[in-house]
N, C-alpha and C positions, 0 to 999 in steps of 0.2 A: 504494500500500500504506500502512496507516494503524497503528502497534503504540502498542500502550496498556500503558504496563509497569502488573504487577499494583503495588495500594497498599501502603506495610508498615503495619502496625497496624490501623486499624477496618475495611478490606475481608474481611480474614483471607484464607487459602485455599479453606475453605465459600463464602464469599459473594462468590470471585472465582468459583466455580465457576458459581455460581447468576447472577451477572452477563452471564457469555458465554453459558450457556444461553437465557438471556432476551433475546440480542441481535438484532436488527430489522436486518438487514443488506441494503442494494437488490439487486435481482434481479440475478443473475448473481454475484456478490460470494460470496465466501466466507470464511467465521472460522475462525478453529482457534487452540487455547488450546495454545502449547510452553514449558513448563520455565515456569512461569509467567506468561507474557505473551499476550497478548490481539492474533492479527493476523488485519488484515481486507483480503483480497486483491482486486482488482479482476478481468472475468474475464480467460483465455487473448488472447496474440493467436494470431495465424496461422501461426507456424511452430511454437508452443509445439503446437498444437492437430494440424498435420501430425506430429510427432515420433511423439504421442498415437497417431492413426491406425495410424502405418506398423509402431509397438509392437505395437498390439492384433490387428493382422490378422495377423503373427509368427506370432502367440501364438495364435489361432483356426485357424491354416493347419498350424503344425507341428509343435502339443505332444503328444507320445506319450498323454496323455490329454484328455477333454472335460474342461471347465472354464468356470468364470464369469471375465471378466473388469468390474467396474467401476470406472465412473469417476467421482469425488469423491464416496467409500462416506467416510462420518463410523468413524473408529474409537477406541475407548478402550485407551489406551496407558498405560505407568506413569508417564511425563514429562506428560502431557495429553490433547488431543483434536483429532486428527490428520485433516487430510482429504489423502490420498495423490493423485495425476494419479493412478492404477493400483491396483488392488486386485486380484491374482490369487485366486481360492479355487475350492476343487471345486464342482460345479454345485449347486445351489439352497443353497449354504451363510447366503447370507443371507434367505433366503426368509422368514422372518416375524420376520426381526432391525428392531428400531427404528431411528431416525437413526443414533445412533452405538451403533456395536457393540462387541463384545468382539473384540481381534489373533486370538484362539486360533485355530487352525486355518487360518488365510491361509497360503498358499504363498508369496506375495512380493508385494510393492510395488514401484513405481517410479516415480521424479520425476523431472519433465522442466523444469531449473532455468528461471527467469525473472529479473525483478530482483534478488531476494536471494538468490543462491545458498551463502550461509550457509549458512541456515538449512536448507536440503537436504542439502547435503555433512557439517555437524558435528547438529547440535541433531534432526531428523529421522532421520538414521540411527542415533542414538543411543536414539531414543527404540522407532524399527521393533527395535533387538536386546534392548533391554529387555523386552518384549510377546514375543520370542520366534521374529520373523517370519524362515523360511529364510532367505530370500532379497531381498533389497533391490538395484535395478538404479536408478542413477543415472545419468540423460543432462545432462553438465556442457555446456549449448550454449559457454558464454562459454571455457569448457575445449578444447570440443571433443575430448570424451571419453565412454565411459560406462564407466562401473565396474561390476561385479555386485559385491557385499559377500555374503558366506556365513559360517557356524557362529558365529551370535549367541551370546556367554558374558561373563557379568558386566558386560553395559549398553554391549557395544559387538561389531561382528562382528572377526572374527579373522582372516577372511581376505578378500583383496580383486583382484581382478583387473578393472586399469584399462586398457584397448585407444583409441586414438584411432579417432576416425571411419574410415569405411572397413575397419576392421579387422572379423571374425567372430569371436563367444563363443559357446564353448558355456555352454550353461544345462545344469545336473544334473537328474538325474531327480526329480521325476514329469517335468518337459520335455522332457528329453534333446532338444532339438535345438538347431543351429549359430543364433544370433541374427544377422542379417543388418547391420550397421550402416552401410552403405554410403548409404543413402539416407536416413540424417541429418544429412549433411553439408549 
């Protein structure tokens, strides 16, 4: 992972923006501009990538409704420009949406930490109840937890329900079903 703090003075905010926008990043690699700073992530390994899976087939198998789930959807948040592991939203919501889109209307997000779990646990969840997003579910590996965070108000969510591995969440509706977390241990 490589972060490039923003400059103070000649870069400004505008032309930090225009900077990342214009960044040339090797295949697989992904940027995302949080709270100011410029980070370029290398990709998933392997367990990072099974968490992914065992999330999304959840989420396809038992949500009271059809839905989109993707994966490293670009979104415009009020802290930056966020690439989520998870992007829940209703079906064809991003359908003729550019790289990075607008939070409005996303059902939830969910990161599945790696190296810096910082930036997941405070700076990303802050930035997902900013924008608005129900629901943010965080798989803390290094924790060995996952959290849901709910009722985003005033740039941070309010409530939070942290269960260790093995334990089952429920997820609120539209989901309404038990989240299995047994097999992210």
């Amino acid at each position: 992972m490589v972060a490039m703090p923003a400059v103070e003075g000649p870069l400004g905010r505008d032309n930090l923006l225009q900077a990342f926008l214009e960044l040339d990043t090797p295949p697989g690699y992904k940027a995302e501009l949080i709270e100011g700073e410029i980070f370029v992530t290398p990709p998933p390994d392997g367990e990072h990538e099974t968490a992914f899976s065992l999330l999304a087939k959840q989420f396809f198998r038992k949500a009271a409704i059809d839905l989109d789930l993707s994966g490293n959807k670009g979104l415009i948040v009020p802290t930056g420009r966020f690439i989520p592991d998870g992007t829940v939203s209703p079906v064809d919501h991003f359908l003729n949406a550019d790289s990075w889109a607008d939070a409005a209307g996303v059902l939830l997000v969910f990161e599945v930490t790696s190296t810096s779990p910082r930036r997941d646990r405070e700076q990303k969840r802050r930035g997902y109840a900013a924008a608005g997003i129900p629901c943010y579910l965080l798989v803390d590996r290094s924790a060995g937890t996952v959290t849901l965070f709910t009722k985003p108000e005033d740039g941070d969510y309010t409530e939070k329900e942290p269960v260790p591995f093995g334990k089952s969440i429920d997820l609120p509706a539209p989901f309404s079903f038990t989240l299995d977390t047994a097999p992210l241990r």
